[in-house]
C-alpha positions as CSV (number, residue, x, y, z in Angstrom):
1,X,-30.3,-7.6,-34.1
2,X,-28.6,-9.9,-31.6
3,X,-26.3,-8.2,-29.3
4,X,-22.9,-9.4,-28.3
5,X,-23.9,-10.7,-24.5
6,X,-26.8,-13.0,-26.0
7,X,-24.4,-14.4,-28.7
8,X,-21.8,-15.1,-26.1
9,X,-24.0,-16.5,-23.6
10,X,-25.7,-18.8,-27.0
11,X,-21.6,-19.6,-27.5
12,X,-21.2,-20.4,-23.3
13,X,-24.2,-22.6,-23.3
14,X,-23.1,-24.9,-26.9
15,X,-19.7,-24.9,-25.2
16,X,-21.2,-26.5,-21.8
17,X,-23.5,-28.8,-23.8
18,X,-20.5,-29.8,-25.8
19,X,-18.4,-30.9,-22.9
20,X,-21.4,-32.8,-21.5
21,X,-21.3,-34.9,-24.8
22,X,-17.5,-35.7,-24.4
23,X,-17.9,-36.9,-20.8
24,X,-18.2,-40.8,-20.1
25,X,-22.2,-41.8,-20.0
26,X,-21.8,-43.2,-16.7
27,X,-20.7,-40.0,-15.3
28,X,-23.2,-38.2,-16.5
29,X,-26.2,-38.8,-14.2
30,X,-24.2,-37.8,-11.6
31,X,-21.7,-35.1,-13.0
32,X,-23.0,-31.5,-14.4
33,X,-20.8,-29.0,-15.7
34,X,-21.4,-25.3,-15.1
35,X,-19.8,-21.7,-16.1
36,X,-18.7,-20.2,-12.7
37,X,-19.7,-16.7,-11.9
38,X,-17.0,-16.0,-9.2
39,X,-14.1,-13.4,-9.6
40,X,-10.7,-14.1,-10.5
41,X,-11.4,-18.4,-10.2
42,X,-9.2,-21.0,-11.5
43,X,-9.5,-21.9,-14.8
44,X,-11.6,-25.4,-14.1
45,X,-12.0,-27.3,-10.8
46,X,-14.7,-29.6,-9.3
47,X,-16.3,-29.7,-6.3
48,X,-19.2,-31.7,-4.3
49,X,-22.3,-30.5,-4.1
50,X,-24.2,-33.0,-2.8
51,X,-23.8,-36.6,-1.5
52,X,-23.5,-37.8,-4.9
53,X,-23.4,-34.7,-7.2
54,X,-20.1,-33.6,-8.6
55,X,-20.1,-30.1,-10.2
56,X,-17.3,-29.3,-12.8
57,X,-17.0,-25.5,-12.8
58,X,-15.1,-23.4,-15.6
59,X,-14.0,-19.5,-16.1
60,X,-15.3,-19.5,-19.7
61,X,-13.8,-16.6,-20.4
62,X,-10.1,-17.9,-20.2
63,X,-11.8,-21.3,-21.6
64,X,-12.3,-19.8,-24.7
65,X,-9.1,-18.6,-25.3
66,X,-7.8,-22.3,-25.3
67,X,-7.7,-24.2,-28.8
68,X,-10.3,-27.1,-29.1
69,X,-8.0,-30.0,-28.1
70,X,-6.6,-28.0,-25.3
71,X,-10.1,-27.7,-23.8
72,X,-11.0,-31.5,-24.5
73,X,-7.6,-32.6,-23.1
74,X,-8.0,-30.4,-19.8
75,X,-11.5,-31.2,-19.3
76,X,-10.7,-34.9,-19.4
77,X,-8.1,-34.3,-16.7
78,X,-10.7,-33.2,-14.4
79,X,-13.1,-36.1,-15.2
80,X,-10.0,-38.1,-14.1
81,X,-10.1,-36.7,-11.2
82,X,-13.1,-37.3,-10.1
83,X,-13.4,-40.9,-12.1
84,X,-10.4,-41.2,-9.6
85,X,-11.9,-40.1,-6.4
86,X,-9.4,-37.1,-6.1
87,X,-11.7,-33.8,-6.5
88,X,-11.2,-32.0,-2.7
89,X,-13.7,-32.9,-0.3
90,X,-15.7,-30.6,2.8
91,X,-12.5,-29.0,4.9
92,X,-13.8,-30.9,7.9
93,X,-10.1,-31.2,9.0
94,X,-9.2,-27.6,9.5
95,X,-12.5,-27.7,12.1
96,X,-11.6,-30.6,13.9
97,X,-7.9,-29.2,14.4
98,X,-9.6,-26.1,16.0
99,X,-11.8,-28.9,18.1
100,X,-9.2,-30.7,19.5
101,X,-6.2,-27.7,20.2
102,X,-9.7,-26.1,21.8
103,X,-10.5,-29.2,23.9
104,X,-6.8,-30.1,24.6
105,X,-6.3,-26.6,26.4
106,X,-9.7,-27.1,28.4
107,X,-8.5,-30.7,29.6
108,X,-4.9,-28.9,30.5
109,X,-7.1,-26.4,33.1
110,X,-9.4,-29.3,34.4
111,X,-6.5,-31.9,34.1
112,X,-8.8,-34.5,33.0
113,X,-6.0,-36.9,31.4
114,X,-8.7,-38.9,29.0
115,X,-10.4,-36.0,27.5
116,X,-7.1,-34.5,26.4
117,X,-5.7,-37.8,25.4
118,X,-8.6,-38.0,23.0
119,X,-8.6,-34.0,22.0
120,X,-4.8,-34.8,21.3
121,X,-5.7,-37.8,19.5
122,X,-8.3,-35.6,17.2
123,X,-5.4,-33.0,17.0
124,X,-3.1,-35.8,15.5
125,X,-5.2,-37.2,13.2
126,X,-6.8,-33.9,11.3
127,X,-3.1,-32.8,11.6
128,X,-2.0,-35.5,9.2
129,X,-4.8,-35.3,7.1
130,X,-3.9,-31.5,6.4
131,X,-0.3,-32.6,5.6
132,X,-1.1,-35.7,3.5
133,X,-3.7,-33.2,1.7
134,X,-1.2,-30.4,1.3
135,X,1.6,-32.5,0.3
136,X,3.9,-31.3,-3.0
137,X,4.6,-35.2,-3.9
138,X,1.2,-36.3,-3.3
139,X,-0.5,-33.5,-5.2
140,X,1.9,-34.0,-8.1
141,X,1.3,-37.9,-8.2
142,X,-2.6,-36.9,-8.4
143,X,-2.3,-34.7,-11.1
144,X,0.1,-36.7,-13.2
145,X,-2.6,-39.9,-12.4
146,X,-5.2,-37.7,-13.8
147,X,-3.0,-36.6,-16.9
148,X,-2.5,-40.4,-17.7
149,X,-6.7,-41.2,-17.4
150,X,-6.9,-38.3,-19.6
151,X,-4.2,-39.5,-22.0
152,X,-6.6,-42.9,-22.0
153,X,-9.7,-40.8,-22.1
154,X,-8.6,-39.2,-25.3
155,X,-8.2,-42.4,-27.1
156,X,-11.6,-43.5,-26.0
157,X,-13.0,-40.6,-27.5
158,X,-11.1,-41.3,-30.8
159,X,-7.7,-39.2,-30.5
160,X,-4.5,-41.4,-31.3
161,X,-1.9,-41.6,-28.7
162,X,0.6,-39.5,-30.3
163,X,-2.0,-36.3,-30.3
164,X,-3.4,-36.9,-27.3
165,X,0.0,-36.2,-25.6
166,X,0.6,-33.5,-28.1
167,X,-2.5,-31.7,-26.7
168,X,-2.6,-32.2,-23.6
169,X,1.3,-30.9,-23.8
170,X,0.5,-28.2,-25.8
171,X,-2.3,-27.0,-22.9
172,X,0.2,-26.9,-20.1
173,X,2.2,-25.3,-21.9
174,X,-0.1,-22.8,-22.6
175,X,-1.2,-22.3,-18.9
176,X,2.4,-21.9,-17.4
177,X,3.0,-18.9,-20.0
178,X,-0.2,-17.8,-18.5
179,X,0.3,-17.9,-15.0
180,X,1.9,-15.3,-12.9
181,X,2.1,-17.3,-9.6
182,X,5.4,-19.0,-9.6
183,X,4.4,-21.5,-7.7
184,X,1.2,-22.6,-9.8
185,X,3.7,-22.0,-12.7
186,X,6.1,-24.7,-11.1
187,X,3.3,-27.4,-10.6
188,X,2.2,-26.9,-14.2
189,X,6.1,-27.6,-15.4
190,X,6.2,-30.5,-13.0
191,X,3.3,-31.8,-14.9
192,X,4.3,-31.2,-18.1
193,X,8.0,-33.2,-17.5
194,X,6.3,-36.2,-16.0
195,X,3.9,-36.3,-19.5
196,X,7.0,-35.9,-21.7
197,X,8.6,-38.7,-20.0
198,X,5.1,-41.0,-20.2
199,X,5.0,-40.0,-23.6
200,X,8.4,-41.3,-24.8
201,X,7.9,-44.6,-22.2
202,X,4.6,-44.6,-24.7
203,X,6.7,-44.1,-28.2
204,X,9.6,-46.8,-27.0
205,X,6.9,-49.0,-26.2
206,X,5.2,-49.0,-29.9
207,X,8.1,-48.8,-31.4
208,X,9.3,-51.9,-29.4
209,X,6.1,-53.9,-30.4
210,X,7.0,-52.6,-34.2
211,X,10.2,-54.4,-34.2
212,X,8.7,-57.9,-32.4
């Protein structure tokens, strides 16, 4: 008799190889996409893990409870994202903060004025990075790019317009009832206003073409 862990690993696995199918064929040489085994993760993120490997990594156990479109729609977002260069790279700028403030107060005690010019310059530059990287605006404006690939994605894979944006709609809406952190809750509804407003740009634009 087959017990309940070996079916649900059989239903994990035909899930993974299912996404693999719906993923463009010239990502997938270089794109894999995995179950994660870590506690409490996000729902589904990429990361690097290689020079050029890109690992998309999902908590199938929330997965599952999302409807069929929901996952297709949400999985194409993160495709986007890396079709769009996006996914978050090595922290390297966090380290090279802690380089320069380090070097800056070594050049203070030897007063060597071109060293600390150059660990204030390092300073300035991972500085920015950090803020460009933490940015609310510039977060949002990737994550709204990536909804719009996956709106385009969808139809490429045979969804019309109309449902694409309906399922995509319906699985933000689905993740902010799920989310307790009110700031995660606030990006999602951020999201899902900037896709109601492509989505009736969209609908005045075929009904424009209708009339011509």
């Amino acid at each position: 008799m087959t017990s309940y862990a070996t079916s649900s690993a059989k239903a994990e696995m035909s899930e993974l190889r299912r996404l693999k199918t719906i993923m463009p064929p010239e990502l997938q040489s270089w794109v894999s996409v995995e179950g994660t085994t870590e506690v409490n993760p996000p729902l589904i993120r990429s990361e690097e893990v290689g020079s050029d490997q890109v690992e998309i990594q999902i908590d199938l156990v929330k997965w599952d409870a999302l409807a069929m479109d929901q996952r297709n729609l949400l999985f194409w977002h993160e495709i986007s994202r890396v079709q769009n260069d996006t996914i978050p790279k090595d922290g390297w700028e966090m380290a090279a903060l802690a380089i320069g403030l380090g070097g800056a107060v070594g050049e203070l005690w030897v007063q060597d004025i071109l060293l600390l010019i150059l660990a204030l310059s390092l300073c300035g530059v991972s500085g920015y990075r950090l803020y460009v990287k933490n940015n609310g605006e510039k977060q949002l404006k990737v994550m709204t790019d990536a909804d719009e690939k996956a709106i385009a994605l969808a139809t490429r894979f045979g969804y019309t317009l109309p449902n694409a944006y309906k399922s995509l709609g319906s699985a933000l809406k689905t993740l902010i009832d799920q989310t307790s952190s009110k700031s995660q809750r606030t990006k999602y509804e951020r999201r899902l206003q900037a896709l109601k407003r492509s989505a009736n740009k969209a609908k005045a634009k075929v009904q424009s073409a209708q009339v011509e």
